[in-house]
FIDOTI-638832 format. One record per residue (C-alpha): x, y, z; residue in one letter. Coordinates in steps of 0.5 Angstrom, whole numbers, plus 500, padded with zeros to 3 digits. Layout:
# residues N
XYZa/...
//
This chain:
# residues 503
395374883x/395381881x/398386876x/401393874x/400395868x/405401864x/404406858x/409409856x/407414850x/414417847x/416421841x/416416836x/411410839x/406408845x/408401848x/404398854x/407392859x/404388864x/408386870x/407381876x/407382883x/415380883x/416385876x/416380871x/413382864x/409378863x/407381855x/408387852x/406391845x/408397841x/405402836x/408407833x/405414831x/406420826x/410426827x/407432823x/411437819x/407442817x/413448815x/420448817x/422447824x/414445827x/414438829x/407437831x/403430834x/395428834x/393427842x/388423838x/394419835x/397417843x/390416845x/389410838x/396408841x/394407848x/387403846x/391399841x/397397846x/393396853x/387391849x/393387846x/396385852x/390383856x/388379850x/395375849x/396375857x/389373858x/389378865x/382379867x/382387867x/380385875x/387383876x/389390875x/391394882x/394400878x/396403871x/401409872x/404413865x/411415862x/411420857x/416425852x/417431856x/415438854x/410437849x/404442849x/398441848x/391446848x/385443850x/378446852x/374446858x/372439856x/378436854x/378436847x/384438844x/384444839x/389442834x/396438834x/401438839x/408442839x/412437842x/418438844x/422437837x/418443835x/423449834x/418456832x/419459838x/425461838x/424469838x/421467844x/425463848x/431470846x/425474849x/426471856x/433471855x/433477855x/427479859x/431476865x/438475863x/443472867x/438472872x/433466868x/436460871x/436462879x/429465877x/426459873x/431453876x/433451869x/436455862x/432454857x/433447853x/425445850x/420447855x/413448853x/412455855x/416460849x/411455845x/405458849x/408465848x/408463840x/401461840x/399467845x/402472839x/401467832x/393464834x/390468838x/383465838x/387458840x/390461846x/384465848x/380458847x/385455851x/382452857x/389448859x/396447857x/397439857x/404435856x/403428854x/402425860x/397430863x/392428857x/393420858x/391422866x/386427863x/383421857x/383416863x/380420869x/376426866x/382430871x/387436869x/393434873x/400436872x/405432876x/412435879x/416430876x/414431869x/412440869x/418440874x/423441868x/419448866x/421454866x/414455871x/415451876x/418452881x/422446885x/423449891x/415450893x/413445888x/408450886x/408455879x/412460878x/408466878x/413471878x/416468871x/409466868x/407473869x/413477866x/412473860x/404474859x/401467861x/396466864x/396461870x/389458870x/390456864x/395450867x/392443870x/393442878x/400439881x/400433885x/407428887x/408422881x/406416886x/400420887x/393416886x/389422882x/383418879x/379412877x/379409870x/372412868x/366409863x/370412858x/376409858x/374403861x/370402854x/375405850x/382401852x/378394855x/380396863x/375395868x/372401870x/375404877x/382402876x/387406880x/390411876x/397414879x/400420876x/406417872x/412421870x/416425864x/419418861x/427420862x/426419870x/421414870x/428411867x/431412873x/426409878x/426402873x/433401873x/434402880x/437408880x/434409886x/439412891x/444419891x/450419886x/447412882x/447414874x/443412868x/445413862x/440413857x/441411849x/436413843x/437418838x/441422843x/445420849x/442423855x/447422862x/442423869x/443421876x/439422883x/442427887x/439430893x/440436891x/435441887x/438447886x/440451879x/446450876x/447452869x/449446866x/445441869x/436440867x/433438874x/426436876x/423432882x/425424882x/418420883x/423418889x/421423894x/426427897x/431426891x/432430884x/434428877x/439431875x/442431867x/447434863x/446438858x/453442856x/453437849x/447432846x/451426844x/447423837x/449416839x/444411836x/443417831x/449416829x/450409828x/444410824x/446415820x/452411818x/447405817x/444410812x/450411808x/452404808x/447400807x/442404805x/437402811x/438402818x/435397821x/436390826x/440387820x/444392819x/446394826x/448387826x/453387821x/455393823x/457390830x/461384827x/464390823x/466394829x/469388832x/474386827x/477394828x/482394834x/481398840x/482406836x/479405829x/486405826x/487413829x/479414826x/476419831x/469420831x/465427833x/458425835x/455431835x/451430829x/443433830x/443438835x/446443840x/443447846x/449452846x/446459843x/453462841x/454458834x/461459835x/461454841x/457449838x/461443836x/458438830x/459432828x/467430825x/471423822x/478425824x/484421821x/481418814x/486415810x/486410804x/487404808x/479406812x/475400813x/468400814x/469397821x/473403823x/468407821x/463404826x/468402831x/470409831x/462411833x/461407839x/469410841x/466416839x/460416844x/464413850x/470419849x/464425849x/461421856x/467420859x/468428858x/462429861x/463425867x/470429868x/466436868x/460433873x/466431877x/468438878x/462441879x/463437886x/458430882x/461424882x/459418878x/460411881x/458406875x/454407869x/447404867x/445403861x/439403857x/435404849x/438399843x/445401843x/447399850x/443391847x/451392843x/456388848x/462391844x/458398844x/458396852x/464394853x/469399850x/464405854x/467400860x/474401858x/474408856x/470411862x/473407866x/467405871x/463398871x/458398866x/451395868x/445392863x/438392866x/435385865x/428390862x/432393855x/428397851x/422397855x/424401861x/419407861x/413403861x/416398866x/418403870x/410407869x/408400872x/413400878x/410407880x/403403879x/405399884x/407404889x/402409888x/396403889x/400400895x/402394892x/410396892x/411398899x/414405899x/416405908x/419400906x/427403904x/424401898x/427393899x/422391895x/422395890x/430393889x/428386889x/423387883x/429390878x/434386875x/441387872x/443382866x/449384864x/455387868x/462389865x/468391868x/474396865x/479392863x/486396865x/490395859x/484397854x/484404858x/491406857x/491406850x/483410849x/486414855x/491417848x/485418843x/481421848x/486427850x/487427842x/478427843x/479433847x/483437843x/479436837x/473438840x/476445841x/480446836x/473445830x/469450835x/466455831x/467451823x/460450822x/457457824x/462460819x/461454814x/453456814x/452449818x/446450822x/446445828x/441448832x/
//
């Protein structure tokens, strides 16, 4: 029997699984790691931190799997996207990363909007959402001796490859979100990187996310308990190794990805520049990722808020009780509508950006209410974004959802009877980008075949739970989501007037 080990090391925690030639986890493990703030609007992570998290995870399932490390055919990555990280010509890196959070850079990011004007996204493939490359602008300007010491910019899945086989490698899935790549050559963009004063040396080689780009060095093997010579495969940014792990395989099917935020992608076969979708390579060859990014929807964020402010904490015991609160509720929250744009925008006019809203309060609210009115809240903002995808020509056919609130049965439902598309739960849950890491493993190293129109594949991932629209829910939710959508406009522009910042 052999094994497929992934590693996903995302914002706020590394987890690791080990999975069987039939895609059962057999064990997995997590460790979180910090992130620094050192002046307002920096948000910086230790390579060291990831790498600590790594070794800590990989060591703990072998131990509690009891897996020979010989058993391993393949280990593959998922990453947090857009994080840059300077490293010398020996791969050490020179001081913290600036992950994708990190907000410094936004003289830059105007100075690029500028520079191309309406022409940046059909010269980029993107608009500019939270790429590395104005944080390499800023370093250029504000560090000098950094930038110039500067061998190579790494995200965080081009130092994992880096740290488990001594090679800088870009994969085109992960980079295929920046500004300097460009999806129709999957090459750099040497038009762009040059208008704004990069230097292209100083970015790693590009390789296809299934590629096997090196062997577990001396190194590595000593550090994390893996056998030297191990098959590395390049991994992806861990939003589209979400897609691979829930089987979202074929062109028009969808994921739905809760956290923090809400993030609604799909496979199409199409690559080319819209201005409201971010679009990168899929793992799967001959497809793309697609998101969109008109609005950022604060789903598990405001859920966790409200647990805040009503219990003081935000943890699985509170979700909890909030859940049996939101079931007491109707359908509606008693006319209680809710905004869910409580954390950040990616519109740059402040007179188009939304922020979060309770509407319809009265004396007779309930807490229930108060929570009910957040899962409707999030399910209206997704409903809206699938009538904009469908008129630029998108259709979505059903919904798959992951992260900590679609473990809500209630949460999942009311997204059923709102959006009015089946509602499909992945066996997997909370471990989908490591699993998916360990799938691309698979594929990479030969032992998920990939001639095989990926039956194989499909045969490993497993759906848990289902859920239908029920009719007579829809037509009373189709009433508040008109009433949704008004309200989204008509407090247009309230929050930049008010000095609210949801930048």
């Amino acid at each position: 029997m052999h094994y497929l080990l992934g590693i996903d090391v995302g914002t706020s925690n590394t987890k690791a699984v080990l999975v069987d030639e039939t895609g059962h986890i057999l064990t997995s493990a997590i460790h979180s790691h910090p992130t620094f703030t050192p002046a307002p609007g920096y948000q910086e992570q230790s390579a060291a931190d990831w790498w600590q998290g790594v070794c800590h995870t990989v060591r703990q399932v072998l131990e509690e799997s009891r897996i020979s490390p010989a058993q391993i055919a393949g280990l593959s990555f998922s990453a947090q996207g857009c994080a840059c990280q300077p490293v010398d010509a020996q791969g050490q890196p020179l001081g913290n990363a600036l992950i994708w959070t990190d907000t410094r850079a936004t003289a830059q990011q105007a100075r690029i909007r500028q520079l191309f004007g309406d022409e940046l996204g059909h010269v980029t493939g993107n608009n500019i959402y939270d790429q590395p490359e104005p944080r390499m602008m800023w370093l250029r300007e504000h560090e000098p001796e950094r930038y110039a010491r500067t061998y190579k910019f790494l995200t965080t899945l081009s130092y994992l490859i880096y740290r488990f086989t001594g090679n800088f490698i870009a994969t085109t899935s992960d980079w295929g979100f920046h500004l300097s790549f460009d999806r129709t050559k999957r090459a750099w963009n040497s038009h762009f990187v040059r208008a704004i004063g990069l230097d292209e040396k100083k970015f790693p080689t590009l390789c296809e996310s299934h590629a096997v780009v090196g062997r577990v060095t001396r190194t590595a093997a000593q550090d994390t308990g893996l056998c030297e010579g191990t098959p590395v495969v390049a991994g992806a940014q861990d939003s589209v190794v979400v897609v691979l792990a829930v089987g979202a395989l074929d062109v028009g099917q969808s994921v739905v990805m809760r956290g923090t935020t809400e993030l609604l992608c799909f496979s199409t076969a199409e690559g080319g520049y819209h201005p409201d979708l971010y679009t990168t390579c899929s793992v799967i060859p001959g497809l793309f990722v697609r998101y969109d990014m008109r609005e950022v929807v604060a789903s598990g964020g405001s859920y966790r808020w409200l647990a805040t402010m009503l219990f003081g904490a935000a943890r699985e015991s509170e979700f909890r009780q909030m859940n049996e609160l939101a079931a007491a509720s109707p359908p509606g929250s008693h006319g209680l509508l809710y905004l869910p744009y409580l954390l950040i925008s990616t519109n740059p006019d402040p007179a188009q950006q939304r922020a979060g809203c309770y509407f319809g309060l009265t004396a007779t609210t309930t807490r229930g209410d108060l929570c009910r009115a957040v899962m409707e809240g999030t399910a209206y903002a997704l409903r809206e974004t699938i009538a904009r995808l469908e008129r630029i020509g998108i259709a979505i056919h059903e919904l798959r959802l992951t992260g900590g609130p679609a473990e809500s049965a209630l949460w999942n439902q009311i997204t059923a009877d709102v959006t009015g598309l089946p509602v499909l739960v992945p066996e997997v849950g909370s471990a989908a980008a490591a699993y998916g890491a360990a799938l691309l493993a698979g594929m990479g190293c030969g032992m998920i075949p990939m001639d095989d129109h990926y039956t194989t594949l499909r045969r490993m991932i497993q759906l848990r739970q289902r859920y239908e629209p029920q009719p007579m829910q829809r037509a009373l939710y189709d009433r508040f989501y008109a009433e949704f959508c008004r309200l989204t406009v008509q407090t247009l522009g309230i929050a930049a007037r008010l000095g609210i910042s949801v930048a």
